[in-house]
C-alpha positions as CSV (number, residue, x, y, z in Angstrom):
1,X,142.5,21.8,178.2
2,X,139.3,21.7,176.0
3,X,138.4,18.3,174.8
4,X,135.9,17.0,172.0
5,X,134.0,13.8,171.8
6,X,132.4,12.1,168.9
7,X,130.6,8.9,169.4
8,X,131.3,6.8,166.3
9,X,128.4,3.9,166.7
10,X,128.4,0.2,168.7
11,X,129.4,2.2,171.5
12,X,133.0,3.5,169.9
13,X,133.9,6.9,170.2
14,X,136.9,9.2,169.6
15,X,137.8,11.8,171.9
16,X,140.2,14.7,171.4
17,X,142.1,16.8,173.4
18,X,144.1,20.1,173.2
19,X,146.4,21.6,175.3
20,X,147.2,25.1,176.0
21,X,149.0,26.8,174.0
22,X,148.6,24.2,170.8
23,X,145.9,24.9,168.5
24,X,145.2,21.4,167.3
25,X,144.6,18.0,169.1
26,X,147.4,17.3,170.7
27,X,146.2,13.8,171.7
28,X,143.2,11.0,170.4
29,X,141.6,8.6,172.0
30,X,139.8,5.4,170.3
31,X,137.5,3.4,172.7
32,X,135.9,1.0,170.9
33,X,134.9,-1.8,173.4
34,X,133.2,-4.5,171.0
35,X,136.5,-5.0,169.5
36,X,139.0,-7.3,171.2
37,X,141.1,-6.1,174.2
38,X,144.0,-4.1,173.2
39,X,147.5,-5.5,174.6
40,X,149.2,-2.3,176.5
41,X,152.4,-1.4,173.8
42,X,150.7,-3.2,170.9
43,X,147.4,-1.5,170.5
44,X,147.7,0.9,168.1
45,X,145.8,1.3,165.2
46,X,147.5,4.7,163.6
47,X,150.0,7.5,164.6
48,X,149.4,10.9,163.6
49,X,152.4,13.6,163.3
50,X,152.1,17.6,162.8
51,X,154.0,18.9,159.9
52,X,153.7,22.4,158.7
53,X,153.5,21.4,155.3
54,X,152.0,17.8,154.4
55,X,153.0,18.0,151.3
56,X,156.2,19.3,151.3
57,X,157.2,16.5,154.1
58,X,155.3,13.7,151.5
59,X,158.2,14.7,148.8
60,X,160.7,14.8,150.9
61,X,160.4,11.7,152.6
62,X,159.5,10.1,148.9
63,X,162.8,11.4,148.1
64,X,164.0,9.8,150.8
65,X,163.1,6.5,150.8
């Protein structure tokens, strides 16, 4: 596993890691402790999913909806 971590300021950083085999982050992590205390199952901020061609996927779920 190789991870990578950026601090981001008031003591908030982002920290990425990557399993074998993938060759992208396969998972993020947001600390950022001034904000207020994140309620386990409601605390997201963002979801990111893995297409193999962003734009391709955008017209087709545009299509879609």
């Amino acid at each position: 596993m190789k991870t990578l971590r950026i601090e981001t300021g008031d003591s908030a950083s982002l920290t990425l890691l990557r399993f074998p085999p993938e060759e992208v982050a396969t998972l993020e992590l947001v600390h950022r402790p001034a904000e207020n205390p994140v309620e386990i199952g409601t605390g997201f901020s963002h979801r990111v999913v893995q297409v193999d061609d962003a734009g391709a996927t955008f017209e087709a779920l545009s299509r879609a909806a």
